[in-house]
Steps between C-alpha positions, in 0.01 A plus 500: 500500500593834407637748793540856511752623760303847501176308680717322664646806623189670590362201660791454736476836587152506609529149695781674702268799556251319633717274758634809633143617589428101567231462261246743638336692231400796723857546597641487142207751331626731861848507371430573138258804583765578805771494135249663250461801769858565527568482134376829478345395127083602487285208459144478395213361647195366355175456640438108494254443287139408654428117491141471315157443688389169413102470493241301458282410208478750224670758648826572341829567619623821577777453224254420225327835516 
């Protein structure tokens, strides 16, 4: 199989990330928005986008108006 040493890379990167923050997923996003602040680059935010209301019968979606 085919290998390219750039994933590879990237992947061992991010494994060794997350061991030094033991795995926990709150404690990684933390350090990245801890990172992004100090960067001093500007970053957009979106609003997330509304998840549809699902009805009954022949009521449609909100999306399909």
């Amino acid at each position: 199989m085919w290998r390219d040493s750039v994933v590879e890379e990237i992947r061992a990167i991010r494994e060794e990330h997350a061991r030094q923050y033991k795995y926990d997923i709150r404690a990684i996003f933390s350090a990245l928005k801890e990172e992004e602040k100090k960067s001093g680059r500007k970053t957009v935010s979106f609003q997330p986008k509304p998840y549809p209301s699902f009805k009954t019968g022949e009521e449609k979606l909100d999306t399909e108006l």
